[in-house]
Structure formats: C-alpha cells, structure tokens
N, CA, C and O atoms as CSV, one atom per row, in Angstrom:
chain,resi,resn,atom,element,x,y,z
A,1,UNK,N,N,71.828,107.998,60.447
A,1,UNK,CA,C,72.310,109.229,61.008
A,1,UNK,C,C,73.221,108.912,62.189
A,1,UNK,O,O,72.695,108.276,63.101
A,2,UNK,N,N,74.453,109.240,62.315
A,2,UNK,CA,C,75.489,109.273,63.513
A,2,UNK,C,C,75.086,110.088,64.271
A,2,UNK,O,O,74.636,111.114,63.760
A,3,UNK,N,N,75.080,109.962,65.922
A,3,UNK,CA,C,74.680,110.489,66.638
A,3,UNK,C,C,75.664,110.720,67.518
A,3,UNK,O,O,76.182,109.713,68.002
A,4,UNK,N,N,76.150,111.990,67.934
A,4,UNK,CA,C,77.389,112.427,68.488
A,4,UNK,C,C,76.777,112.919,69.739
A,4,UNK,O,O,75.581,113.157,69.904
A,5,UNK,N,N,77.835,113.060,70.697
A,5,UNK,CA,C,77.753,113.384,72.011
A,5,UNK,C,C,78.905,115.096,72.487
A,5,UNK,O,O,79.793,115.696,71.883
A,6,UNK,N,N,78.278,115.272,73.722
A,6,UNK,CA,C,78.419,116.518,73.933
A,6,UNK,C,C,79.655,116.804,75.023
A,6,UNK,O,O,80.615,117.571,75.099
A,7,UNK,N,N,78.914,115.460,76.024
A,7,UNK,CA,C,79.302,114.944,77.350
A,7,UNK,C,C,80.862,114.595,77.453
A,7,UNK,O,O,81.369,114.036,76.480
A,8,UNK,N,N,81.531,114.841,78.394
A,8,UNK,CA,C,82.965,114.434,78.159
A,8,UNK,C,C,83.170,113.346,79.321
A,8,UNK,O,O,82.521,113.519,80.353
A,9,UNK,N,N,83.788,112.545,79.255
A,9,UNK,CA,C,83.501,111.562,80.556
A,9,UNK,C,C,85.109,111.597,81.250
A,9,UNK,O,O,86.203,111.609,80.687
A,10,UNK,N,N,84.751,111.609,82.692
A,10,UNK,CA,C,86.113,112.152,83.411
A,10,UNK,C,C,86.674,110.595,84.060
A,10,UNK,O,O,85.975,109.824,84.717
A,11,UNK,N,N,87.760,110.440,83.771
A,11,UNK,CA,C,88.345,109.139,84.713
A,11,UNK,C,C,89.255,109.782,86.372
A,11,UNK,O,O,89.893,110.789,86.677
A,12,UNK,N,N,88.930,108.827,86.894
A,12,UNK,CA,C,89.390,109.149,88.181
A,12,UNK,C,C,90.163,107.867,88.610
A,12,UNK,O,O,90.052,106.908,87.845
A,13,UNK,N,N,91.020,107.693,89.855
A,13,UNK,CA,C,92.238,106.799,90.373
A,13,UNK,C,C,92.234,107.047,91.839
A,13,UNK,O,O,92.607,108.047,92.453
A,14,UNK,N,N,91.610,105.644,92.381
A,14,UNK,CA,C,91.723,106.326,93.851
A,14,UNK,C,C,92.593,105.103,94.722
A,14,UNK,O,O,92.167,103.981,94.448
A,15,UNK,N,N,93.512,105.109,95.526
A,15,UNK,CA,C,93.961,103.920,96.169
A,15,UNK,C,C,94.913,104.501,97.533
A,15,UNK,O,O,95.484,105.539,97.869
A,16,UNK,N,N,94.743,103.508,97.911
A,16,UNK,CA,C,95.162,103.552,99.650
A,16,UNK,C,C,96.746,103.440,99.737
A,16,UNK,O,O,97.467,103.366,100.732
A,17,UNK,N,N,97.021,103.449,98.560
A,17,UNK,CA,C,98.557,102.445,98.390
A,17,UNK,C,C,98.781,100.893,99.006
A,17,UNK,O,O,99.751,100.541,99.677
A,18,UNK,N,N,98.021,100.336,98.741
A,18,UNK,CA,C,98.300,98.772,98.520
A,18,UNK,C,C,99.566,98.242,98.328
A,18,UNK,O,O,100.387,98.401,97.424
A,19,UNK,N,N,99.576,97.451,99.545
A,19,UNK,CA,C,101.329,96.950,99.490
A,19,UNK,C,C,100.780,95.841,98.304
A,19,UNK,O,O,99.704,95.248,98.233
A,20,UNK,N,N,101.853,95.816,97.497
A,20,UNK,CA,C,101.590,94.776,96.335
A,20,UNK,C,C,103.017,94.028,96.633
A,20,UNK,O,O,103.835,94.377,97.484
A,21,UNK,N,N,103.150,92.663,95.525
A,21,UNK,CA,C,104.466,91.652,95.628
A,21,UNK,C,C,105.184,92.764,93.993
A,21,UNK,O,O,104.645,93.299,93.024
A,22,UNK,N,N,106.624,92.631,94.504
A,22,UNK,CA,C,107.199,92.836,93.114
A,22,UNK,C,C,107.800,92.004,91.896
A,22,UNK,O,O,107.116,91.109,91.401
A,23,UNK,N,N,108.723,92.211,91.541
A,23,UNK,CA,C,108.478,90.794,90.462
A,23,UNK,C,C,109.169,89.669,90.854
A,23,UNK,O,O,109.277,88.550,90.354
A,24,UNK,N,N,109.699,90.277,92.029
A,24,UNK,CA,C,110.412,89.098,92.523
A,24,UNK,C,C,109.373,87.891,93.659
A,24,UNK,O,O,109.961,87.002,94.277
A,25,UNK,N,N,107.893,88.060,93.762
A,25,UNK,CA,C,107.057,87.863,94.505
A,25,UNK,C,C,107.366,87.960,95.977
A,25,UNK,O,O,106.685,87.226,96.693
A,26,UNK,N,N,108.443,88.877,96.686
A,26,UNK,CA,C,108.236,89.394,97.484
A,26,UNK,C,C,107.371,90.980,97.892
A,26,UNK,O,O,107.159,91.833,97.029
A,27,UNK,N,N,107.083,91.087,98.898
A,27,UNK,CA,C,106.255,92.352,99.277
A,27,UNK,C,C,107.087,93.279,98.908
A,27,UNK,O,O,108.300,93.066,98.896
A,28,UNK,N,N,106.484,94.590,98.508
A,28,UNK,CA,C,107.182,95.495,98.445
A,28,UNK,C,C,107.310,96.616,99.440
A,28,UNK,O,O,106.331,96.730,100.178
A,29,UNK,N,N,108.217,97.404,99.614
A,29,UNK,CA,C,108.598,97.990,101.031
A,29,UNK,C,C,107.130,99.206,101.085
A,29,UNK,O,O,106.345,99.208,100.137
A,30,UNK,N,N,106.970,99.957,102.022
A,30,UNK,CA,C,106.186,101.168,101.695
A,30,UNK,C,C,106.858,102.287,100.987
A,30,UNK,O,O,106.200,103.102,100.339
A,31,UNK,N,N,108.385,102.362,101.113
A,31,UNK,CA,C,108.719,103.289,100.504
A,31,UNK,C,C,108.605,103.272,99.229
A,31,UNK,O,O,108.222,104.347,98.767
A,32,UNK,N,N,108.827,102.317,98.360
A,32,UNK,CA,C,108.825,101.978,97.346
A,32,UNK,C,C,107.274,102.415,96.941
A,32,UNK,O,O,107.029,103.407,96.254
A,33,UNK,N,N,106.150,101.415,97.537
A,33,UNK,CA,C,104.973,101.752,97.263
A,33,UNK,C,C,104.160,103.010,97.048
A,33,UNK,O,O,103.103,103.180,96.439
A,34,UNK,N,N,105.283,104.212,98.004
A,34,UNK,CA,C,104.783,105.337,97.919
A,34,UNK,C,C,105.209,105.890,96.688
A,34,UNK,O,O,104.510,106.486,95.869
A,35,UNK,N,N,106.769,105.567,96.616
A,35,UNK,CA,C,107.150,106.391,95.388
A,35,UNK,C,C,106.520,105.529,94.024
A,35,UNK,O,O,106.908,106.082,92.995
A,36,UNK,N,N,105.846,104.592,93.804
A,36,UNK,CA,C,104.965,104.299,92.813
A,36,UNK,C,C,103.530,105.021,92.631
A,36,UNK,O,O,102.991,105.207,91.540
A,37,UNK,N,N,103.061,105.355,93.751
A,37,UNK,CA,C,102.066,105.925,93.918
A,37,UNK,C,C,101.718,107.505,93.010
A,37,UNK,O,O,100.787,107.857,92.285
A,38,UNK,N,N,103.332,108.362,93.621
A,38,UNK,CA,C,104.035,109.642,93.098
A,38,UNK,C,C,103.586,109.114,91.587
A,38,UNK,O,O,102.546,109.351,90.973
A,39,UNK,N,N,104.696,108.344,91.220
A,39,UNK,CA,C,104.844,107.785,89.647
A,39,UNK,C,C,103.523,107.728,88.792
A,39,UNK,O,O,103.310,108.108,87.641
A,40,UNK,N,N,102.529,107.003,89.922
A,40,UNK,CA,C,101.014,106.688,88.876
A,40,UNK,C,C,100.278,108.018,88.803
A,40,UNK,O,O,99.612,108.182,87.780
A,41,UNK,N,N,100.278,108.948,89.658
A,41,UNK,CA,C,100.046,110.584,89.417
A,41,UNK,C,C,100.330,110.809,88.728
A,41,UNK,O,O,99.439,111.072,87.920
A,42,UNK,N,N,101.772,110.978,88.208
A,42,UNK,CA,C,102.379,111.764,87.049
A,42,UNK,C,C,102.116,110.853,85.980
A,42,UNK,O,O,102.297,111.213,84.817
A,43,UNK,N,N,101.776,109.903,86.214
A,43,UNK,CA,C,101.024,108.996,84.654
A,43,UNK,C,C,99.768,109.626,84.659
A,43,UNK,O,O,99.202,110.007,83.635
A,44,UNK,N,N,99.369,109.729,85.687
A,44,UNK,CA,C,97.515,110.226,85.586
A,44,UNK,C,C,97.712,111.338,84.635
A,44,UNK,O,O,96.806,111.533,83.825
A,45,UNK,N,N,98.879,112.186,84.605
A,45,UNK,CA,C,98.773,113.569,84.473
A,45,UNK,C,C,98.939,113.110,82.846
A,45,UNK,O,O,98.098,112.886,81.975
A,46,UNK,N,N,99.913,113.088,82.848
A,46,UNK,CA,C,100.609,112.083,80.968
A,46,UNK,C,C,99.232,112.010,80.561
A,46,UNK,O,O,98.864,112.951,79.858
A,47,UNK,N,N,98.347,111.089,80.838
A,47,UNK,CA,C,97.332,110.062,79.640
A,47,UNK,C,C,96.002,111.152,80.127
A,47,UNK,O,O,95.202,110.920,79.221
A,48,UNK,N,N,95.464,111.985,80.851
A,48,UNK,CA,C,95.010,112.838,80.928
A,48,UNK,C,C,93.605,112.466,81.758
A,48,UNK,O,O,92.437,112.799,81.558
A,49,UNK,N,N,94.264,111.591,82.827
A,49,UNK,CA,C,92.844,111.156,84.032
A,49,UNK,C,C,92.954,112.220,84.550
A,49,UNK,O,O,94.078,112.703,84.689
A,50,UNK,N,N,91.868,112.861,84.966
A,50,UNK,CA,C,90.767,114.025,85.480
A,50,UNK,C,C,91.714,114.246,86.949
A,50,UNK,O,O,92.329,115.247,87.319
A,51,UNK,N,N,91.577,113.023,87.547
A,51,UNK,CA,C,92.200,113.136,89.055
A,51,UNK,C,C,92.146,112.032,89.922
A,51,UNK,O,O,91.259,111.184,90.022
A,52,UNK,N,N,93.515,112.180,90.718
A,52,UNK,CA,C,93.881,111.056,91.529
A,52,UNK,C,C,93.520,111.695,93.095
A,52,UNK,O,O,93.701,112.807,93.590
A,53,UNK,N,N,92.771,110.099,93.743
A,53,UNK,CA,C,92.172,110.161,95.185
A,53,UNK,C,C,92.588,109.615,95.642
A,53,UNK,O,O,92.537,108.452,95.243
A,54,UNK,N,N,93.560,109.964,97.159
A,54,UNK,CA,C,94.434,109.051,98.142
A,54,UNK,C,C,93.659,109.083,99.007
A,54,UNK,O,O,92.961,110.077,99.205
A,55,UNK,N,N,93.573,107.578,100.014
A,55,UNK,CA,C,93.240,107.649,101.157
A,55,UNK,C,C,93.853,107.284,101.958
A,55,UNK,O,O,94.983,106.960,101.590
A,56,UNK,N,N,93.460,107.053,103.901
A,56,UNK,CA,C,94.284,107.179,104.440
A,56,UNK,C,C,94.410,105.835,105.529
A,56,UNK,O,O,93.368,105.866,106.185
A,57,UNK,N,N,95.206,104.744,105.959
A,57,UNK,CA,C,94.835,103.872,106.410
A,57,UNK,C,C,96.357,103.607,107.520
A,57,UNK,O,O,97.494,103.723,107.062
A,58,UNK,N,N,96.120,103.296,108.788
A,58,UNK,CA,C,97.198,102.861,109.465
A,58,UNK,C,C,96.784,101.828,109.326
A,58,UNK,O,O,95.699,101.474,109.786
A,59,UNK,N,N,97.720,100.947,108.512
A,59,UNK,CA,C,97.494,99.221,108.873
A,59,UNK,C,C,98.729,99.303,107.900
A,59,UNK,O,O,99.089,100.251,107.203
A,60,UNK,N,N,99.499,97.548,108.101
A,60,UNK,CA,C,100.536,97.362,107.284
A,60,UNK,C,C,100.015,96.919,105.973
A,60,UNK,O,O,101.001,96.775,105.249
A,61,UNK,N,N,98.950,96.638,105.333
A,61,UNK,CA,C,98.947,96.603,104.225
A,61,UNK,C,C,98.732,97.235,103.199
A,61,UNK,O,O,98.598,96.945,102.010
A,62,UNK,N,N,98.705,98.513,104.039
A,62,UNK,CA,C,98.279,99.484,102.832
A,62,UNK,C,C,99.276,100.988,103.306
A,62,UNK,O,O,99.147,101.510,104.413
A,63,UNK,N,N,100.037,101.399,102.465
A,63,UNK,CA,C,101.150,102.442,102.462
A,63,UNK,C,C,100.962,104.248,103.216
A,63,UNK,O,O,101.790,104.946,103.801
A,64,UNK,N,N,99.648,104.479,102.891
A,64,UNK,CA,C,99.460,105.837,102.781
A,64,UNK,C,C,98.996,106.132,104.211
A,64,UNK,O,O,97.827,105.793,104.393
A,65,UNK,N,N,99.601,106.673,105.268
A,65,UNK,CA,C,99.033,107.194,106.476
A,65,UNK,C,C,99.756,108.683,106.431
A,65,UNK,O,O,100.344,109.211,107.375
A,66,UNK,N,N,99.602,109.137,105.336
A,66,UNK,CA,C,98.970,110.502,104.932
A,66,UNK,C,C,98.678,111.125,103.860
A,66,UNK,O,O,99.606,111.836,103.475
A,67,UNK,N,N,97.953,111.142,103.353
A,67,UNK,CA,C,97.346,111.307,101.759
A,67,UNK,C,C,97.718,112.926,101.951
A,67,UNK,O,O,98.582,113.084,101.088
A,68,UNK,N,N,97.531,114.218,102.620
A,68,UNK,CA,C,97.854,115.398,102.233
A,68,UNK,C,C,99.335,115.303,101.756
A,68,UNK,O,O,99.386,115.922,100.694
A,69,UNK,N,N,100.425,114.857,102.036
A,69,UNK,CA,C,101.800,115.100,101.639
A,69,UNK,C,C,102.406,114.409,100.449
A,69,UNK,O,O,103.365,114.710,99.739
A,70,UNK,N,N,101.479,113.284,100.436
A,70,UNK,CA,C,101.755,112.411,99.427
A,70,UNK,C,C,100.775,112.991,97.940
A,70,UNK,O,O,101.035,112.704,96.772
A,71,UNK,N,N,99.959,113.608,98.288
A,71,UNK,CA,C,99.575,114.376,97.230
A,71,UNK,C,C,100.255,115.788,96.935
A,71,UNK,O,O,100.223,116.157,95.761
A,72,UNK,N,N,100.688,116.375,97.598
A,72,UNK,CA,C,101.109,117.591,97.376
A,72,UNK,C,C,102.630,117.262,96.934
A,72,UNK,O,O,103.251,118.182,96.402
A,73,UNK,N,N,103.337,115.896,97.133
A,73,UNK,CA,C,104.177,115.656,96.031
A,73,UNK,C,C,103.624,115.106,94.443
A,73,UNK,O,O,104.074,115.335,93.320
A,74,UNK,N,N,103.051,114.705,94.670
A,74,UNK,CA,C,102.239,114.327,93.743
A,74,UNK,C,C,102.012,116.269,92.525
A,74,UNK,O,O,102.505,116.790,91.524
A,75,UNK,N,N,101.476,116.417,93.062
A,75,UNK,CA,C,100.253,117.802,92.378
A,75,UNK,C,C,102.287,118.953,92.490
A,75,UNK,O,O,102.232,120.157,92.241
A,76,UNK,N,N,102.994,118.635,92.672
A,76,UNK,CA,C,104.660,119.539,92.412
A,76,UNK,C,C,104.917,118.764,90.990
A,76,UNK,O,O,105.601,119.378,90.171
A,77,UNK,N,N,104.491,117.639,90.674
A,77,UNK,CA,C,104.844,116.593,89.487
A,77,UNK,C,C,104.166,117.245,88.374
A,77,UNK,O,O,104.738,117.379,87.292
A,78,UNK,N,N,102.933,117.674,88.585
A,78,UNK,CA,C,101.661,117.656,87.471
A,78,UNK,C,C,101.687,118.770,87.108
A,78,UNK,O,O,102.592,119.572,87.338
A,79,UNK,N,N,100.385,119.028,86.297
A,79,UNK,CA,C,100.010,119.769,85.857
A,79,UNK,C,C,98.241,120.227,85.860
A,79,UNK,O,O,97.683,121.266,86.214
A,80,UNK,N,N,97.758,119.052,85.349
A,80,UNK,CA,C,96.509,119.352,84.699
A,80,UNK,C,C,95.561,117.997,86.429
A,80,UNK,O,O,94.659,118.442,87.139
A,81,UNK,N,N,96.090,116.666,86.588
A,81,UNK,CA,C,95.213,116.059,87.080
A,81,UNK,C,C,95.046,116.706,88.667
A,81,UNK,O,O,95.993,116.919,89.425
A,82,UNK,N,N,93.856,116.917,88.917
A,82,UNK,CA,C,93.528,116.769,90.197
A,82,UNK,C,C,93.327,115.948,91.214
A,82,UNK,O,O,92.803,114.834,91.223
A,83,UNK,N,N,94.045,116.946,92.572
A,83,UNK,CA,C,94.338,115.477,93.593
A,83,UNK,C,C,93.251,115.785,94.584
A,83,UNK,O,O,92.687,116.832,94.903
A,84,UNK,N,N,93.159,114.742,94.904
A,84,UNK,CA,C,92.096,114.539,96.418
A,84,UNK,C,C,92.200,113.520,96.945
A,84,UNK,O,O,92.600,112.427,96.545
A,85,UNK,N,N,91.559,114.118,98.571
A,85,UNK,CA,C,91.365,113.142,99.377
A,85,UNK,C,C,89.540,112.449,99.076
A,85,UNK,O,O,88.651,113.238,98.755
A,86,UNK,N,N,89.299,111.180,99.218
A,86,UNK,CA,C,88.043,110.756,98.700
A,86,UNK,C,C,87.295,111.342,100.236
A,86,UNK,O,O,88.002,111.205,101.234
A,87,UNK,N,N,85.899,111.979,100.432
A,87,UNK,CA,C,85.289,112.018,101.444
A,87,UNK,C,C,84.165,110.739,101.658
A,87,UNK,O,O,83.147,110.276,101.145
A,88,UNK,N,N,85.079,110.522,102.762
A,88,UNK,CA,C,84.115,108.727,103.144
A,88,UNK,C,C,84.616,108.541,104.760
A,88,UNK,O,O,85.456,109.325,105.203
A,89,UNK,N,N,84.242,107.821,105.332
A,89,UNK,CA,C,84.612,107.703,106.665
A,89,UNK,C,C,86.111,107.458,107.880
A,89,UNK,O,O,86.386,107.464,109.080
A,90,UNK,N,N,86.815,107.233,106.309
A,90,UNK,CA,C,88.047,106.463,107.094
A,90,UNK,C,C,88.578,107.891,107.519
A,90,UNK,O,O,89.686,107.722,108.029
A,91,UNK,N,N,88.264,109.108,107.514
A,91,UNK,CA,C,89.210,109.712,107.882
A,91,UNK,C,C,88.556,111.034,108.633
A,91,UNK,O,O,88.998,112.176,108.510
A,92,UNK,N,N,87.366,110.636,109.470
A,92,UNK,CA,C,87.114,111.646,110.016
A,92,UNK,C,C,87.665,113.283,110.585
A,92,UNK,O,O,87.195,114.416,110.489
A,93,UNK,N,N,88.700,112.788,111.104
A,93,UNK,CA,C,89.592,114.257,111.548
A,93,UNK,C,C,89.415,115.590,109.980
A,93,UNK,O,O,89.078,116.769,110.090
A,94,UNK,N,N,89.712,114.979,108.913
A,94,UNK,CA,C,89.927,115.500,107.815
A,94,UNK,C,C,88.662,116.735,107.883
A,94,UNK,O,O,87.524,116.272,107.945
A,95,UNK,N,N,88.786,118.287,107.875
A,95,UNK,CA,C,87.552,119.055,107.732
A,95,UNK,C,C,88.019,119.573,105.999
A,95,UNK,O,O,89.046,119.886,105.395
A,96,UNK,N,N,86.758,119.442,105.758
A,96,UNK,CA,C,86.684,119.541,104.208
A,96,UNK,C,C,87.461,120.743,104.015
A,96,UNK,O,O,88.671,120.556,103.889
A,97,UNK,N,N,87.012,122.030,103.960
A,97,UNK,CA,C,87.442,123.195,103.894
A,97,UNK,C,C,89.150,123.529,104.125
A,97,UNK,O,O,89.776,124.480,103.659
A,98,UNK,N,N,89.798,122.126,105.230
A,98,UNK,CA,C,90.813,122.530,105.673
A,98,UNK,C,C,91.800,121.738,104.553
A,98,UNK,O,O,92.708,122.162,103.838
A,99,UNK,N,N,91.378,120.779,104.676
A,99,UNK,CA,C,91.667,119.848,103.252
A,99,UNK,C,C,92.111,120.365,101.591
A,99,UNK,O,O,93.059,120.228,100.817
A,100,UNK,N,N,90.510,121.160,101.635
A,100,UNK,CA,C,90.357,121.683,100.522
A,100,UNK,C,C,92.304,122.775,100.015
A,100,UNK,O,O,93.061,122.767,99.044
A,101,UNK,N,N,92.258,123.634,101.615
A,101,UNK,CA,C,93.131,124.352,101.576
A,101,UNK,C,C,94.465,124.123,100.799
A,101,UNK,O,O,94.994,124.473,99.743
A,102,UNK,N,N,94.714,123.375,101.848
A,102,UNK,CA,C,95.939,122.471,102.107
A,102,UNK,C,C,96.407,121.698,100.537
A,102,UNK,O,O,97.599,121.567,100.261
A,103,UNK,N,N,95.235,121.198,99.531
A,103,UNK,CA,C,95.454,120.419,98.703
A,103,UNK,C,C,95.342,121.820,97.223
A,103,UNK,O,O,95.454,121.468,96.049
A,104,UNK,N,N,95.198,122.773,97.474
A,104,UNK,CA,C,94.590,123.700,96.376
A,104,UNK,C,C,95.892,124.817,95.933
A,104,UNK,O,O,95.778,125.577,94.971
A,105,UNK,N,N,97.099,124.764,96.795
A,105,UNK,CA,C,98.142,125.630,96.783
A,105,UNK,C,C,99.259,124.776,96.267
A,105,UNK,O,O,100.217,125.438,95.867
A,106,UNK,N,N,99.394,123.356,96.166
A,106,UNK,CA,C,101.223,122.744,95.255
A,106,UNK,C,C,101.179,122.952,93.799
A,106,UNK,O,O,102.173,122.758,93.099
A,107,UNK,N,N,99.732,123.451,93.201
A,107,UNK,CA,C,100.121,123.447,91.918
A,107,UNK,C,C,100.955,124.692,91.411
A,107,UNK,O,O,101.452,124.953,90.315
A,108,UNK,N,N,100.921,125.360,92.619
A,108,UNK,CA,C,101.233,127.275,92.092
A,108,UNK,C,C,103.201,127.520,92.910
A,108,UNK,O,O,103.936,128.488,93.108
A,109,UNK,N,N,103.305,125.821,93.162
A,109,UNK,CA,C,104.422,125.908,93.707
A,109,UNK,C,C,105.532,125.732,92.504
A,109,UNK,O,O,106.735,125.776,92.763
C-alpha cells in the first residue's frame, strides 16, 4: 500500500548578504552583492520558496545594513515569496509589529 502525505513542506532562504569572490576570485563589491541578493528573491519567487529572510549586520563582510529596503525591493520583484526579517538578536531596535508594517505593504505596490 503507498502511503501519501497531506503535509506540504515550506523552503525558506535566509542570508546576511555575504561578500563572496567572483569568478574572477576577487571580492565582490556590496553593490553588486546586494543586487544579487534582489536577483536570488526573484529566483525564490520563480522556483516557488515560501520566503526569503534578510538580516542585518554592520561589518565589511557581510552586505546588508538594512534588510527593510532591501526587501521591499525585493517583495516590488515578486509575487508569491515572502520576505522577512529573521527574529534573533542581531537586531534589537527592530519592534516586531513595526517591522511587520513596514514589510506587509510592497506587495500592493
């Protein structure tokens, strides 16, 4: 007897924007990194991951020191994936509710 399932399982994508090397094995700029970032959203959206999670980091190795704007370009691209900020410590200031706001209005743009 085959035994089928009901459950749908959701994929999710979460990253800080990680400066990565390009193919030339130099670093790649942040601008660049960001607008890859944009790019892997609108792939999220394409292959049909659930939703992409930015976080937020001042340091040079990692791109994103602001996940609300960079998602709300992001979520002007899409359609279906949902964006968020991950709730975890790096970003105390962040109040959920205000967040929530802020991230719940680019799709209707």
């Amino acid at each position: 007897m085959r035994r089928t399932y009901d459950s749908k399982i959701e994929l999710g994508l979460d990253t800080f924007g990680d400066i990565q090397a390009g193919p030339d094995g130099q670093l790649l700029g942040h601008a660049q990194v960001i607008r890859n970032v944009i790019d892997e959203g609108v792939l999220a959206d394409e292959v049909d991951v659930h939703c992409i999670g930015l976080g937020e980091h001042h340091r040079p190795d990692f791109a994103i020191s602001s996940p609300e704007v960079l998602l709300a370009a992001i979520a002007s691209r899409t359609k279906r994936v949902l964006c968020r900020i991950p709730r975890n410590g790096c970003a105390p200031h962040c109040q959920g509710g205000k967040s929530a706001r802020h991230l719940s209005f680019p799709h209707e743009i």
